[in-house]
C-alpha positions as CSV (number, residue, x, y, z in Angstrom):
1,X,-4.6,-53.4,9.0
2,X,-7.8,-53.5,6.9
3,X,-7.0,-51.2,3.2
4,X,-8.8,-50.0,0.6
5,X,-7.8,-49.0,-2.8
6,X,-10.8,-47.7,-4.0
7,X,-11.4,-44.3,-4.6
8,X,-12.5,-42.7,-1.5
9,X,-15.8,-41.8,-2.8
10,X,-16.7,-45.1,-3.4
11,X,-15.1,-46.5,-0.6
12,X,-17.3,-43.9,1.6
13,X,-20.5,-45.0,-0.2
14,X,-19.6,-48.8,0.4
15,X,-18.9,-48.3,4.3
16,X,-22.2,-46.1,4.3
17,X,-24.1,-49.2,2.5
18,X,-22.4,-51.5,4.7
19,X,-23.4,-49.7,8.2
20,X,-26.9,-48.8,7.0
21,X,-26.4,-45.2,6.9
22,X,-28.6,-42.4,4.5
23,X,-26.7,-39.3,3.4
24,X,-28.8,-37.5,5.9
25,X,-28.1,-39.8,9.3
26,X,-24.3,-39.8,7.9
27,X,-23.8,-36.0,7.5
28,X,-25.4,-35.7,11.1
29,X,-22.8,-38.1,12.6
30,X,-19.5,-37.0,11.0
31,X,-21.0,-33.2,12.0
32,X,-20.3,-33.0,8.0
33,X,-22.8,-30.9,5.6
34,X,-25.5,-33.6,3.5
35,X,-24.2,-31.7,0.6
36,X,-20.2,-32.4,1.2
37,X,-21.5,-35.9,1.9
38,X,-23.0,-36.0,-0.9
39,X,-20.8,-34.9,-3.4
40,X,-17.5,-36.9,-1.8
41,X,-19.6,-40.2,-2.6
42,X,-20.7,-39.3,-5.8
43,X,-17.1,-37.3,-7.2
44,X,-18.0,-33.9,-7.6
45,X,-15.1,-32.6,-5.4
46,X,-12.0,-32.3,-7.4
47,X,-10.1,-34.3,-5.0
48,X,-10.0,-35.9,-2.1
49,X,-11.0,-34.1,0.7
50,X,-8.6,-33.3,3.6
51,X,-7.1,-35.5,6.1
52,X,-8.8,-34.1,8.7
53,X,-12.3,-35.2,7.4
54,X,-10.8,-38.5,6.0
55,X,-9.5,-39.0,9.9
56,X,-12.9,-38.0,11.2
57,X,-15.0,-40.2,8.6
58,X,-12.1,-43.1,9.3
59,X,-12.4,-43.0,13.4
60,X,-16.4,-43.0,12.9
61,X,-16.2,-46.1,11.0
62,X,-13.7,-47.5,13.3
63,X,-10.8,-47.5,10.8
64,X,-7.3,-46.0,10.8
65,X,-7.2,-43.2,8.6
66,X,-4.8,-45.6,6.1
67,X,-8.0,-47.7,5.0
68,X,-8.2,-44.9,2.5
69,X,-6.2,-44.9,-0.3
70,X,-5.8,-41.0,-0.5
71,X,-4.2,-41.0,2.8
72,X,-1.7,-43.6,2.2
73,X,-0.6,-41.8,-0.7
74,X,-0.6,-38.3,0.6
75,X,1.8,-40.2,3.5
76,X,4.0,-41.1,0.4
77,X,4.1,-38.0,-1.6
78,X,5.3,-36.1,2.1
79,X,8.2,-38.9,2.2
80,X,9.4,-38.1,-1.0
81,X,8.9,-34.0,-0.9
82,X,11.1,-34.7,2.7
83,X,13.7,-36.7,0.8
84,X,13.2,-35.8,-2.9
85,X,16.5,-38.1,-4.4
86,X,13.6,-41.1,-2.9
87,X,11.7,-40.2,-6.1
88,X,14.9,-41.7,-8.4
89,X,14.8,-44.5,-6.2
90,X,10.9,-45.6,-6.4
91,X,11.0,-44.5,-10.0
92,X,14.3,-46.9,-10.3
93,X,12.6,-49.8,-8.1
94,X,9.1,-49.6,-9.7
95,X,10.7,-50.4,-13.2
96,X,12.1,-53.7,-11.9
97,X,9.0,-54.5,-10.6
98,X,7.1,-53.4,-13.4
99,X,9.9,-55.5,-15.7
100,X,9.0,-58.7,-13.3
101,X,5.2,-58.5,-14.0
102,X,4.9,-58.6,-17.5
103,X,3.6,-61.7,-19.1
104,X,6.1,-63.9,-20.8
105,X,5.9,-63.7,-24.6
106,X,4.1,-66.1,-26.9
107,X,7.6,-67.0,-28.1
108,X,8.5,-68.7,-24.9
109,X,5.8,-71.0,-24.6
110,X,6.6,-72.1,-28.3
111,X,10.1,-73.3,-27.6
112,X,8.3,-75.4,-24.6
């Protein structure tokens, strides 16, 4: 499955680019006002806009709705308001993670 984790905005603007759409011929096929269109490219919503429209943007482009970064984390933050002790464990598993990805130190190399 093809992802994105770009901010939907600009990953709207770079399918729009890609597929030769204006603002204009875009708003008219989603059935979205040039104005929303407008301002979801160029971030001056507050957020994201709804799943609905990222579904209907998605299935224009020929994309599950999960290309979009927004969506796969709206899926995630429903998971863990179903199951809310999952929190403790991402919290608990991200920290191992995060402890695995930081660069050795300068001292290590010098004992090399």
């Amino acid at each position: 499955m093809k992802i994105t984790y770009k901010d939907f905005g600009e990953a709207l603007d770079e399918l729009r680019v890609e597929y030769d759409y204006s603002y204009d011929r875009l708003s008219l096929k989603l059935g979205i006002a040039n104005s929303y269109v407008y301002h979801m490219i160029n971030r001056r919503t507050k957020s994201a806009p709804s799943n609905e429209i990222i579904e209907k943007v998605a299935n224009f482009f020929g994309l599950e709705p999960e290309y979009f970064y927004e969506y796969r984390l709206r899926k995630l933050l429903d998971i863990i308001n179903e199951n809310r002790e999952y929190v403790d464990y991402c919290i608990k598993e991200f920290s191992k993670w995060a402890k695995k990805e930081q660069p050795k130190s300068d001292s290590a190399d010098k004992i090399a």
